[in-house]
N, CA, C and O atoms as a GROMACS GRO file, in nm:
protein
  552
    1UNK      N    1   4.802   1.541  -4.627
    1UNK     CA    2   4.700   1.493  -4.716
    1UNK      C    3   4.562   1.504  -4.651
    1UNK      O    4   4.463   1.556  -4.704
    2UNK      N    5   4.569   1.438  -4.505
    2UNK     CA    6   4.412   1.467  -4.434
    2UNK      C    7   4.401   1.633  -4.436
    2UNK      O    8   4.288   1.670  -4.470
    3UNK      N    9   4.500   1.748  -4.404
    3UNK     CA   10   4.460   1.847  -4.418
    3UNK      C   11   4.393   1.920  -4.557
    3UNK      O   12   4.302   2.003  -4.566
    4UNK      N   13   4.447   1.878  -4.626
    4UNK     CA   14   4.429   1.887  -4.775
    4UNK      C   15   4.227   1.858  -4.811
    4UNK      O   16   4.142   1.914  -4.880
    5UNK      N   17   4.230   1.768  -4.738
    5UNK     CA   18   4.065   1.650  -4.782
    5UNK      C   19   3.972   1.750  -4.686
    5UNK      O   20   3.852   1.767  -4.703
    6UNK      N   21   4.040   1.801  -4.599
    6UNK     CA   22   3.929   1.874  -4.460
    6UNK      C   23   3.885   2.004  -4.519
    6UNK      O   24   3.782   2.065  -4.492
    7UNK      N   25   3.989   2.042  -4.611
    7UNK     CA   26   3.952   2.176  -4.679
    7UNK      C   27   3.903   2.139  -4.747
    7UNK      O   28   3.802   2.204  -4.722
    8UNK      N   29   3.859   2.047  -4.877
    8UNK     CA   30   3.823   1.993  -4.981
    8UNK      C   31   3.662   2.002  -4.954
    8UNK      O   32   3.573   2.057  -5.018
    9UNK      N   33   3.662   1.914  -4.816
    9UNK     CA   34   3.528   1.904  -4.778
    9UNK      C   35   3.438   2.056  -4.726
    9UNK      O   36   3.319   2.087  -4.731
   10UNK      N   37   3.530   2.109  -4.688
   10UNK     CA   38   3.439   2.236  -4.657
   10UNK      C   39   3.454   2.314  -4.777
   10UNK      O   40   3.362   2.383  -4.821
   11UNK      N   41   3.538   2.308  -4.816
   11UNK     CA   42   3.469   2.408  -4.960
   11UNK      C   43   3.370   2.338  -5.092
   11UNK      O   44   3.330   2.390  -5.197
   12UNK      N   45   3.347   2.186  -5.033
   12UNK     CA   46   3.226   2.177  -5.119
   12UNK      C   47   3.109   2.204  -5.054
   12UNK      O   48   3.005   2.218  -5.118
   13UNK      N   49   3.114   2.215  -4.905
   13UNK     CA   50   2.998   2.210  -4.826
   13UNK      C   51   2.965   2.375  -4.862
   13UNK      O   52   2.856   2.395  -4.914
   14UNK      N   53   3.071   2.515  -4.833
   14UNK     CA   54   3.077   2.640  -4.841
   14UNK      C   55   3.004   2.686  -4.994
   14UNK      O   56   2.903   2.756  -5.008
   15UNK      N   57   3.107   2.611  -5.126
   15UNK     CA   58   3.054   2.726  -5.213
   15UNK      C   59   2.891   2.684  -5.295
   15UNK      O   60   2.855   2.742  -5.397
   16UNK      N   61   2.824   2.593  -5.238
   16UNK     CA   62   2.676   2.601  -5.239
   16UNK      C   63   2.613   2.692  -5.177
   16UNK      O   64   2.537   2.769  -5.235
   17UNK      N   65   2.629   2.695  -5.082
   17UNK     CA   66   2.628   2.824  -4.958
   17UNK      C   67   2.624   2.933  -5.031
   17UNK      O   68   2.509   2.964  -5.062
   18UNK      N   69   2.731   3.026  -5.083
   18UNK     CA   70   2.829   3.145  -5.089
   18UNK      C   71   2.702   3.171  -5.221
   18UNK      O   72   2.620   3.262  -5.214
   19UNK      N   73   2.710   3.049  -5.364
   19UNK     CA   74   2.615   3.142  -5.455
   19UNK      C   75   2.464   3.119  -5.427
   19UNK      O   76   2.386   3.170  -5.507
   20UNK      N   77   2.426   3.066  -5.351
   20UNK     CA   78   2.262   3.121  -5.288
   20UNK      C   79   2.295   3.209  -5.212
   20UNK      O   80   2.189   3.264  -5.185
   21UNK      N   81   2.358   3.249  -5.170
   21UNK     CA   82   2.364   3.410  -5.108
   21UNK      C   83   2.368   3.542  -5.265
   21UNK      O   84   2.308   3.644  -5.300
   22UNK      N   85   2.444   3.480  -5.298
   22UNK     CA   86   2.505   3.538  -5.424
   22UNK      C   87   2.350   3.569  -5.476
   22UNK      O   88   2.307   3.684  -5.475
   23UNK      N   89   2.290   3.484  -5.509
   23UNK     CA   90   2.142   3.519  -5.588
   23UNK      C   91   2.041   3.520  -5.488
   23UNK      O   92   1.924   3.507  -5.523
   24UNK      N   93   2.066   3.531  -5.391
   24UNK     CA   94   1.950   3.623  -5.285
   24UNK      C   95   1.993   3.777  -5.287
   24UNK      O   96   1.909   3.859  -5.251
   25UNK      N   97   2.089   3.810  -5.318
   25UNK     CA   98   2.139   3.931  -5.310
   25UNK      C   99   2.122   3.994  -5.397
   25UNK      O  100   2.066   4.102  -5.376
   26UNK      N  101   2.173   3.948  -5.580
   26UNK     CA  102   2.116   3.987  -5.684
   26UNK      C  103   1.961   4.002  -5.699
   26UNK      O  104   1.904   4.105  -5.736
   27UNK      N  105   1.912   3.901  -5.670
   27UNK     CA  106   1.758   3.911  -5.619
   27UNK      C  107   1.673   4.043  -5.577
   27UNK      O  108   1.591   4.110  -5.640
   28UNK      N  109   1.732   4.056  -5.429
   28UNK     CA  110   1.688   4.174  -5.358
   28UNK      C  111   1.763   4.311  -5.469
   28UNK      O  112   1.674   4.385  -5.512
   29UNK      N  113   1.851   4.335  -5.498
   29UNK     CA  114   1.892   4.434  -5.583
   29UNK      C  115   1.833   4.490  -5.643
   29UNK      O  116   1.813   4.612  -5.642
   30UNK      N  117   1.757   4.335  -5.769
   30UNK     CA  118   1.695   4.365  -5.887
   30UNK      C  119   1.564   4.405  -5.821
   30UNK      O  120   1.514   4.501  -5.879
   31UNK      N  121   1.496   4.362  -5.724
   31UNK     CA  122   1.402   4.379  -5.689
   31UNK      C  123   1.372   4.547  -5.600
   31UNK      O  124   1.268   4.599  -5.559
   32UNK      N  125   1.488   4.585  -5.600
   32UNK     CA  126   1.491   4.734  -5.526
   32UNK      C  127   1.481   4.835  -5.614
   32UNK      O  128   1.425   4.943  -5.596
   33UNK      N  129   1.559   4.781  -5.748
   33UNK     CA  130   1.567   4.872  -5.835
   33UNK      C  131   1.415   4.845  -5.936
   33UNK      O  132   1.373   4.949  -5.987
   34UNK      N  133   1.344   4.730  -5.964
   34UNK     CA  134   1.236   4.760  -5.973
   34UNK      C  135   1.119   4.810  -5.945
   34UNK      O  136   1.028   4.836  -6.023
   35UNK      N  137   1.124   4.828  -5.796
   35UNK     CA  138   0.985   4.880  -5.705
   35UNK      C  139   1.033   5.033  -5.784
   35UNK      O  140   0.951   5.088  -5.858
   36UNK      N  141   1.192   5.104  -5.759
   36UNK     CA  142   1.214   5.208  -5.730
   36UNK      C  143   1.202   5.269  -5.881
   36UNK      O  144   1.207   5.391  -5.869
   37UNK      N  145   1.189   5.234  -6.012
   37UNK     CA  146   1.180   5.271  -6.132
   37UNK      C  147   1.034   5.241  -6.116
   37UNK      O  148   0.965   5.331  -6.163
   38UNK      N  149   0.957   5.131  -6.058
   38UNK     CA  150   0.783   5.159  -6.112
   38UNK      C  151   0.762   5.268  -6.054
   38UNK      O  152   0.757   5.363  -6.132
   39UNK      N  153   0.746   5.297  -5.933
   39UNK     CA  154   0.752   5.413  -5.859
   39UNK      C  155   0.751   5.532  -5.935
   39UNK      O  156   0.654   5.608  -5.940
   40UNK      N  157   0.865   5.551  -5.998
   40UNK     CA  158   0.854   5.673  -6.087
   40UNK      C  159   0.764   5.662  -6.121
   40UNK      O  160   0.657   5.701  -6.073
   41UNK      N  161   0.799   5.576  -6.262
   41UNK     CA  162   0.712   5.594  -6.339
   41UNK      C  163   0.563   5.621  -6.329
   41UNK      O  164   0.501   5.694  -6.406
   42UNK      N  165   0.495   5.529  -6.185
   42UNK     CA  166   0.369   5.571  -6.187
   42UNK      C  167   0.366   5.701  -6.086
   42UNK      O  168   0.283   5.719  -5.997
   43UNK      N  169   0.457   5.774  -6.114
   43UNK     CA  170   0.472   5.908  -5.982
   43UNK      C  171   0.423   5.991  -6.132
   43UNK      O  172   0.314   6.049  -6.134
   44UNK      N  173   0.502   5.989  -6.238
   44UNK     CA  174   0.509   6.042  -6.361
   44UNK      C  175   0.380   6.079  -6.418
   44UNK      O  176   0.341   6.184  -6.467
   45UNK      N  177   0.294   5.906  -6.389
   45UNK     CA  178   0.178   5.926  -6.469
   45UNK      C  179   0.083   6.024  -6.394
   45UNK      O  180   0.017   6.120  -6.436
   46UNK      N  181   0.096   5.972  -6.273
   46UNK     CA  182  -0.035   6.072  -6.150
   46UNK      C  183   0.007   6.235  -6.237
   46UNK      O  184  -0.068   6.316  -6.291
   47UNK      N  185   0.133   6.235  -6.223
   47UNK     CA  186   0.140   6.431  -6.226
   47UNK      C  187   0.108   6.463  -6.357
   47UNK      O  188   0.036   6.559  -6.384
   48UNK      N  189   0.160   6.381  -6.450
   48UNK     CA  190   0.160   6.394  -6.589
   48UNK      C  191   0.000   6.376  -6.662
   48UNK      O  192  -0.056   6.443  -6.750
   49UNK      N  193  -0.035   6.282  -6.602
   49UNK     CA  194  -0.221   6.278  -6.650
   49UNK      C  195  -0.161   6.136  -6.799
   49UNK      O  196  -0.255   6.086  -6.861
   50UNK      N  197  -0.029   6.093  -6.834
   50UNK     CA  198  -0.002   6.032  -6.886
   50UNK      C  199   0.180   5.978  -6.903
   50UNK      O  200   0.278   6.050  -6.883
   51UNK      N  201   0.181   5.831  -6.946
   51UNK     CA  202   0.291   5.748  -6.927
   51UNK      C  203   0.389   5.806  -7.039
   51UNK      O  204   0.355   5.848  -7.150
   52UNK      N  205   0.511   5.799  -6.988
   52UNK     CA  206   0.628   5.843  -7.068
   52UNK      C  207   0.618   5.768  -7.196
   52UNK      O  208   0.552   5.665  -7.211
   53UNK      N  209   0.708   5.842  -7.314
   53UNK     CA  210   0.675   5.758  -7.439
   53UNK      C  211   0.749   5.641  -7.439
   53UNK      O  212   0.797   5.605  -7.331
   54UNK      N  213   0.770   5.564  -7.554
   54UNK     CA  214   0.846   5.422  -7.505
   54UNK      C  215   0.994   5.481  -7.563
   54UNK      O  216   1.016   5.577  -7.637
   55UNK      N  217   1.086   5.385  -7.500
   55UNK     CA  218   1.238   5.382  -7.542
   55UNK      C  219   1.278   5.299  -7.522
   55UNK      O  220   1.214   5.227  -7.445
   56UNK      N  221   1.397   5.252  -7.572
   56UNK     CA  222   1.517   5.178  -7.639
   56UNK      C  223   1.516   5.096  -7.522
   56UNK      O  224   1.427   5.127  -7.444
   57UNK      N  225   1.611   4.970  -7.474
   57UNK     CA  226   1.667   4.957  -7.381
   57UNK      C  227   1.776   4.988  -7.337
   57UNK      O  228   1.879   4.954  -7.396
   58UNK      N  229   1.777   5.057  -7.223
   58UNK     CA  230   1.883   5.116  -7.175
   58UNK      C  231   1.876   5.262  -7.196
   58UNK      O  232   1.979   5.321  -7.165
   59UNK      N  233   1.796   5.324  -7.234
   59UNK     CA  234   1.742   5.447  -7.232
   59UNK      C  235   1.678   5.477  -7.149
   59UNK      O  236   1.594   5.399  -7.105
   60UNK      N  237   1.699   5.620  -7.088
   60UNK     CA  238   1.589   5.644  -7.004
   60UNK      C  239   1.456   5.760  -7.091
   60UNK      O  240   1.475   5.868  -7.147
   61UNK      N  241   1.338   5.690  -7.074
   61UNK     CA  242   1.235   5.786  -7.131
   61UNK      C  243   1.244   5.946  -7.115
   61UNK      O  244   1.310   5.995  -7.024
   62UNK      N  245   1.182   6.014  -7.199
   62UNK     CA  246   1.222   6.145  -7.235
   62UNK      C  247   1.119   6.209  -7.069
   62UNK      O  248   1.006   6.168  -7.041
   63UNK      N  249   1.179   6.289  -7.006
   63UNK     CA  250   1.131   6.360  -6.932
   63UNK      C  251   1.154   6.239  -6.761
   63UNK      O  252   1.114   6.268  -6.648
   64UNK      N  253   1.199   6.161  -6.787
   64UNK     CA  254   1.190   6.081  -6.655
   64UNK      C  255   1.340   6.101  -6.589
   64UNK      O  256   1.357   6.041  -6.483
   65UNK      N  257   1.469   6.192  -6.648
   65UNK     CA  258   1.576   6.138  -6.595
   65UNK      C  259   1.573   6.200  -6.466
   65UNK      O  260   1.629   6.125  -6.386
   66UNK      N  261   1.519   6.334  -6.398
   66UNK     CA  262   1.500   6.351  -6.258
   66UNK      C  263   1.446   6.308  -6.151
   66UNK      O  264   1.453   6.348  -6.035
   67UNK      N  265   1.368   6.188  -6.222
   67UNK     CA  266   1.292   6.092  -6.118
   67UNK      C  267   1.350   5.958  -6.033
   67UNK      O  268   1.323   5.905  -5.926
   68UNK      N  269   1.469   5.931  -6.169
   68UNK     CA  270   1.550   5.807  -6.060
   68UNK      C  271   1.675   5.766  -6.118
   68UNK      O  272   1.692   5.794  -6.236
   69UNK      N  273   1.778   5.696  -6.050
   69UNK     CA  274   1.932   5.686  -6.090
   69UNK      C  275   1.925   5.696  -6.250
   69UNK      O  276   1.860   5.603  -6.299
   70UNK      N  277   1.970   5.776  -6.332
   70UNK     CA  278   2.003   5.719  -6.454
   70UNK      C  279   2.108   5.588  -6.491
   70UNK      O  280   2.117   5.496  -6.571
   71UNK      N  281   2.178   5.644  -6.379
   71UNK     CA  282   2.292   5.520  -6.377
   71UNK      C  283   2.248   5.381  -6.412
   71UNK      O  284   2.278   5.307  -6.506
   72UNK      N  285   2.148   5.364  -6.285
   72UNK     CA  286   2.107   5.262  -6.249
   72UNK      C  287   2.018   5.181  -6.345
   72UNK      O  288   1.975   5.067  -6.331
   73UNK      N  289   1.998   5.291  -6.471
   73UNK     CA  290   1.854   5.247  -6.586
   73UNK      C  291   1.997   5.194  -6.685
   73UNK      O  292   2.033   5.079  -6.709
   74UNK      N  293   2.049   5.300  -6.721
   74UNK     CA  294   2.140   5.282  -6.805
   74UNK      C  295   2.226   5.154  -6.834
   74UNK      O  296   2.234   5.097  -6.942
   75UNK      N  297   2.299   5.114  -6.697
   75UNK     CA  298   2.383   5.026  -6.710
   75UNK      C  299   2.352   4.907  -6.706
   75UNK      O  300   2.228   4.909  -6.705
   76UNK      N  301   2.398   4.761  -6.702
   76UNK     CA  302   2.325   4.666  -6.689
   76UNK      C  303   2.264   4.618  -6.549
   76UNK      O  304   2.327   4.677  -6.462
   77UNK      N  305   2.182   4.548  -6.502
   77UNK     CA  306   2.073   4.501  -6.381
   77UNK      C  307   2.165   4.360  -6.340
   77UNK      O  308   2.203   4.270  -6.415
   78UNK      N  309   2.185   4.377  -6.197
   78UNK     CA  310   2.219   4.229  -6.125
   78UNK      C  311   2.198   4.108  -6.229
   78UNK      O  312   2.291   4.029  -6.241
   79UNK      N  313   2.089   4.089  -6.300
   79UNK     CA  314   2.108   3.999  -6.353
   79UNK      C  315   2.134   4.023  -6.525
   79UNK      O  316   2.102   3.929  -6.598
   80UNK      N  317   2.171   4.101  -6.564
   80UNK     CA  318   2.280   4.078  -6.701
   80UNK      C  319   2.186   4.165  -6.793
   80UNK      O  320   2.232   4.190  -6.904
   81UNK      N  321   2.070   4.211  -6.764
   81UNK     CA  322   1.977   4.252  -6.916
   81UNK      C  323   1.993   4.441  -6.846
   81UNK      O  324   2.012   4.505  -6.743
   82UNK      N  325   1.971   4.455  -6.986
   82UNK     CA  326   1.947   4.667  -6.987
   82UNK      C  327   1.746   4.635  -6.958
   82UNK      O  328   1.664   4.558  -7.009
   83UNK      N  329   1.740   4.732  -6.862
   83UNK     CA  330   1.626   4.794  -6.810
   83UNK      C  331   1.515   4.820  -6.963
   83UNK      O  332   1.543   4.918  -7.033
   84UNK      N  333   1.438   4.762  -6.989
   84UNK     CA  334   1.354   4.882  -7.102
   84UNK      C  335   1.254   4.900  -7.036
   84UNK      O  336   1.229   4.816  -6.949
   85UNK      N  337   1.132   5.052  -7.063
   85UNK     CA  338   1.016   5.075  -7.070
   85UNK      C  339   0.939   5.086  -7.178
   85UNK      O  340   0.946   5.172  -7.266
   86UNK      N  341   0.861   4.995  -7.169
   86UNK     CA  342   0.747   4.976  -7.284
   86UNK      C  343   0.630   5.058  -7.282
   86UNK      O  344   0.551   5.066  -7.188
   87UNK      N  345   0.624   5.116  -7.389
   87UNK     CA  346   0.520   5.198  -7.375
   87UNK      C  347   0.420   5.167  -7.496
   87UNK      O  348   0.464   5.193  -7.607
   88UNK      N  349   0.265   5.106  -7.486
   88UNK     CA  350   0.240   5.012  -7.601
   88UNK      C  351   0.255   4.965  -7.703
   88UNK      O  352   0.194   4.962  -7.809
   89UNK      N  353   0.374   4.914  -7.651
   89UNK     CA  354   0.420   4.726  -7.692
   89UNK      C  355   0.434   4.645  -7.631
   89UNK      O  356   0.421   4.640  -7.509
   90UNK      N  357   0.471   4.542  -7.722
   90UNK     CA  358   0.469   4.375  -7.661
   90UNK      C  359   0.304   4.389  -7.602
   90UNK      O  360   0.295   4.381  -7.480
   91UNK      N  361   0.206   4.405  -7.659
   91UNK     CA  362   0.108   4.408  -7.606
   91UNK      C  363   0.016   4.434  -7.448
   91UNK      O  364  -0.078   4.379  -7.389
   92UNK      N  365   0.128   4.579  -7.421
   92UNK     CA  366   0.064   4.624  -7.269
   92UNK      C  367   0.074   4.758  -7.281
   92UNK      O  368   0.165   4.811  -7.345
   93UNK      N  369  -0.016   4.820  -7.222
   93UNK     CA  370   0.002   4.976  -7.211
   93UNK      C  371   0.140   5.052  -7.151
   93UNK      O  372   0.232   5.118  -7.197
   94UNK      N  373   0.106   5.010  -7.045
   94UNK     CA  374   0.302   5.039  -6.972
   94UNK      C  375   0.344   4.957  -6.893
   94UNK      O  376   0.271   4.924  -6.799
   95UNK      N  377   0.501   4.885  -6.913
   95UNK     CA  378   0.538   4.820  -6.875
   95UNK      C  379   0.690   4.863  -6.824
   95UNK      O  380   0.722   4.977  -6.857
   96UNK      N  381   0.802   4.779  -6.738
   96UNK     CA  382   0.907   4.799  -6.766
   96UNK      C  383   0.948   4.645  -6.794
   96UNK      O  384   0.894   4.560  -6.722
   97UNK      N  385   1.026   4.609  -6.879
   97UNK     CA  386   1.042   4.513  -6.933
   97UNK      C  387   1.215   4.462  -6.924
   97UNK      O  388   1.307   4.542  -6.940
   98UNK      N  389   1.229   4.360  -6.903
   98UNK     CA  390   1.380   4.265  -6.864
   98UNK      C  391   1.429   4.221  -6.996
   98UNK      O  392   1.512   4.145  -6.947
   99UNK      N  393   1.444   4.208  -7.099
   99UNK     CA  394   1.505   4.124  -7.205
   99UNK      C  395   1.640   4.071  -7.161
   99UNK      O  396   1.722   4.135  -7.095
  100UNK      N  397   1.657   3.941  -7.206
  100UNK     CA  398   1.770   3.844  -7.236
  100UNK      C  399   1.850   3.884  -7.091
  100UNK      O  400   1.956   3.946  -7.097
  101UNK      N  401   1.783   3.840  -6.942
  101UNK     CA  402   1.825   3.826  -6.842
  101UNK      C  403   1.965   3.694  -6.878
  101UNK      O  404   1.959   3.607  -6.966
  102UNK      N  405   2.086   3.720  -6.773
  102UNK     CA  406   2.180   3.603  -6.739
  102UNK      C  407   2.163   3.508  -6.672
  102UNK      O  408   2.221   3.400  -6.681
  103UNK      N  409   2.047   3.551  -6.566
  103UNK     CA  410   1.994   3.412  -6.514
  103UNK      C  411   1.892   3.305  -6.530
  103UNK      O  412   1.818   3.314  -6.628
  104UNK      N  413   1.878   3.203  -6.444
  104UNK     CA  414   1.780   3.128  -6.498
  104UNK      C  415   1.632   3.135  -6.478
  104UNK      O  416   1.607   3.208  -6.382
  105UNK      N  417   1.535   3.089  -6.529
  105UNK     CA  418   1.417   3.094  -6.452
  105UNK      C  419   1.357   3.026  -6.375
  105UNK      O  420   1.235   3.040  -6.365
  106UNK      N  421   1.416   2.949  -6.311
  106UNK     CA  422   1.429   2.945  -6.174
  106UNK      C  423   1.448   3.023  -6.059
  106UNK      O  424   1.389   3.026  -5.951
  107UNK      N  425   1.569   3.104  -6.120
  107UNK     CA  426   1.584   3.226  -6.014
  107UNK      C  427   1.462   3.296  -6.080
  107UNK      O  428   1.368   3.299  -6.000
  108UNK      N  429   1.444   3.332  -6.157
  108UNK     CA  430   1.309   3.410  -6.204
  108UNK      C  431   1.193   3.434  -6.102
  108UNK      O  432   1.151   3.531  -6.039
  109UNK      N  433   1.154   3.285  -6.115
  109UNK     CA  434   1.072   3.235  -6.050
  109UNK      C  435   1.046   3.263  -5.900
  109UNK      O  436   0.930   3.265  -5.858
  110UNK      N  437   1.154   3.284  -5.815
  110UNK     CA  438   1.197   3.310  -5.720
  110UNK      C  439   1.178   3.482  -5.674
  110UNK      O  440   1.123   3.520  -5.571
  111UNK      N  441   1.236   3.569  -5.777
  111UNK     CA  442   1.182   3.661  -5.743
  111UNK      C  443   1.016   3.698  -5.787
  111UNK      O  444   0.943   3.765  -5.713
  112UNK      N  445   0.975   3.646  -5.911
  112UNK     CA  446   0.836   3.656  -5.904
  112UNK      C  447   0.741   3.603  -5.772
  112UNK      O  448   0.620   3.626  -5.762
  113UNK      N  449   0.812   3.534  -5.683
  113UNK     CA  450   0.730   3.485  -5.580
  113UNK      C  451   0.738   3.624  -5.452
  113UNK      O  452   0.673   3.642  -5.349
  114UNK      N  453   0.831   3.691  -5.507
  114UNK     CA  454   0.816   3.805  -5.399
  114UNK      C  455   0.727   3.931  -5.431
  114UNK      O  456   0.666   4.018  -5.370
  115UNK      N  457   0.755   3.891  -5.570
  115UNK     CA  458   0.646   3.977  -5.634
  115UNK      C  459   0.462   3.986  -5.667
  115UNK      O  460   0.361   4.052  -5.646
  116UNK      N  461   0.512   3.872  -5.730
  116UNK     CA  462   0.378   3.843  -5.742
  116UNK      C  463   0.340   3.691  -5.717
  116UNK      O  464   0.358   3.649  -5.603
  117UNK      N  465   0.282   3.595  -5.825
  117UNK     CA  466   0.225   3.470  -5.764
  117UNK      C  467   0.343   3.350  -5.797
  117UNK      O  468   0.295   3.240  -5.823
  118UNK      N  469   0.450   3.357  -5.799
  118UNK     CA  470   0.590   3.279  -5.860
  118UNK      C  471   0.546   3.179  -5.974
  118UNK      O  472   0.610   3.076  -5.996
  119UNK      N  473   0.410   3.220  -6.058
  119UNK     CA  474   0.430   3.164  -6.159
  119UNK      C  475   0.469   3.284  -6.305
  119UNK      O  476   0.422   3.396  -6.319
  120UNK      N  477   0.528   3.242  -6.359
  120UNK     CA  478   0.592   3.334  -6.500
  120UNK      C  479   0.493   3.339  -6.607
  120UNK      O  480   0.477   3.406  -6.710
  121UNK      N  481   0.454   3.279  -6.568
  121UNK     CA  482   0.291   3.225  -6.710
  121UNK      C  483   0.173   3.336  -6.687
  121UNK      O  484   0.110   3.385  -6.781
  122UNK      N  485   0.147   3.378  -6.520
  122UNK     CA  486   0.043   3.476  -6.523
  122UNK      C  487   0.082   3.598  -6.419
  122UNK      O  488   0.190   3.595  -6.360
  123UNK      N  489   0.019   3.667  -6.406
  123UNK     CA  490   0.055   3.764  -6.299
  123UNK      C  491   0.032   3.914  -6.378
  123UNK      O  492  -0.040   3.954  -6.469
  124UNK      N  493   0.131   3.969  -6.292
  124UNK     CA  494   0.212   4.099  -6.290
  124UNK      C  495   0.346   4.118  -6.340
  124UNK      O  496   0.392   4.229  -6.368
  125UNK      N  497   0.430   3.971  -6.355
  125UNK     CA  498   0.562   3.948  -6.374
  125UNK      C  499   0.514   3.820  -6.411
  125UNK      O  500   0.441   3.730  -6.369
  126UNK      N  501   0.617   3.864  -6.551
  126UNK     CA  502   0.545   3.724  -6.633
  126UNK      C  503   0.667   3.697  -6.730
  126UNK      O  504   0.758   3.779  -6.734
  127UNK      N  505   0.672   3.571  -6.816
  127UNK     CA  506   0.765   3.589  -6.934
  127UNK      C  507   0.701   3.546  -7.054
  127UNK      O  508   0.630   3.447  -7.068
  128UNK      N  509   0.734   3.637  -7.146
  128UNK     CA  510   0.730   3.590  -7.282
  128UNK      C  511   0.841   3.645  -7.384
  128UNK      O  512   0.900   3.751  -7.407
  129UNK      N  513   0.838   3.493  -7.439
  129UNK     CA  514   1.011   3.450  -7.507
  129UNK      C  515   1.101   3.460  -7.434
  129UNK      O  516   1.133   3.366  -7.361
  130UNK      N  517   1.172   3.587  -7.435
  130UNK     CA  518   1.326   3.612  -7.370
  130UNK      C  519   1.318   3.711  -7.309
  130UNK      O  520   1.421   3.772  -7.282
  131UNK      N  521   1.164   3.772  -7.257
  131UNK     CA  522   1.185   3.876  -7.222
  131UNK      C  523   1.123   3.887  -7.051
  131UNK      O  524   1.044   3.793  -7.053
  132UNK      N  525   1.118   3.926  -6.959
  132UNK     CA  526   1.056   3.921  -6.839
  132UNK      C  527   1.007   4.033  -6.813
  132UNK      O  528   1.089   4.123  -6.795
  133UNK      N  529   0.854   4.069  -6.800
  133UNK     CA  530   0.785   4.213  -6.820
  133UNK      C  531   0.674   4.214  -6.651
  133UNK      O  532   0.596   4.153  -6.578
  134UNK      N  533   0.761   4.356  -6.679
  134UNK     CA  534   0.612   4.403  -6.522
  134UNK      C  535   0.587   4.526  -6.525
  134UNK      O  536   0.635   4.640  -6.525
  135UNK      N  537   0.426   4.420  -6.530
  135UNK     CA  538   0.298   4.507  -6.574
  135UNK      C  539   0.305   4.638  -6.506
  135UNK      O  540   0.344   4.625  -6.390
  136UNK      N  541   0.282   4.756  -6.539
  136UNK     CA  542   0.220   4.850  -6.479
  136UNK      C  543   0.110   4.891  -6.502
  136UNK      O  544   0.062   4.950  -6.405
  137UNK      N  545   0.021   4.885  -6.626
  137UNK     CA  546  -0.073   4.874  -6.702
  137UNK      C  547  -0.122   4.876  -6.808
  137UNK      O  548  -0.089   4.952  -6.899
  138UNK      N  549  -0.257   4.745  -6.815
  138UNK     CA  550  -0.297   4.660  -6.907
  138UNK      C  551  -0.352   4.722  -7.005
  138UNK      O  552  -0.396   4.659  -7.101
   0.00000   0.00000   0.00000
């Protein structure tokens, strides 16, 4: 029975532990695969003299699929939403945009602090409604 309680206790102490790793990891992910899609995209605009047109989510824009994983646009993101690029809408010139993320904003929040100023209200990475958008330009 005491062996029983000794495990009890370390696996309440452990799996607090285990998912803040868990969402430091998703974190850094989402955050690798964002630098590495703005990137393109503003690689796109320099050569191009202009920003890809807009598409779907989970589409990759017409002329961008040699620039970065399609996979990686395509399928869903560490945290649960399809990738979109906005191309003026939602009121920004070009954006890539998060809709109906699985996590909270809290974690949000968290990576906006690596990003930009960890508030969601202003920045570069921001939210409005359900959607989490970063800016590329205004």
């Amino acid at each position: 029975m005491v062996v029983v309680a000794v495990i009890g206790v370390l696996a309440a102490i452990a799996i607090p532990a285990v998912r803040k790793l868990q969402q430091k990891s998703r974190a850094a992910r989402f955050l690798s695969d964002l630098r590495t899609f703005a990137q393109a995209f503003e690689t796109y605009a320099l050569q191009n003299g202009r920003w890809p047109a807009d598409a779907n989510r989970g589409v990759v824009p017409t002329g961008m699929a040699a620039d970065f994983s399609v996979a990686a646009w395509t399928a869903r993101s560490t945290l649960g939403n399809y990738w979109d690029w906005d191309y003026g809408v939602n009121g920004v010139t070009a954006a890539i945009s998060m809709p109906d993320v699985t996590v909270t904003d809290a974690e949000m929040v968290e990576i906006d602090r690596q990003i930009d100023n960890g508030n969601l209200n202003t920045g570069n990475f921001y939210k409005t409604g359900t959607r989490f958008i970063y800016l590329l330009a205004r």
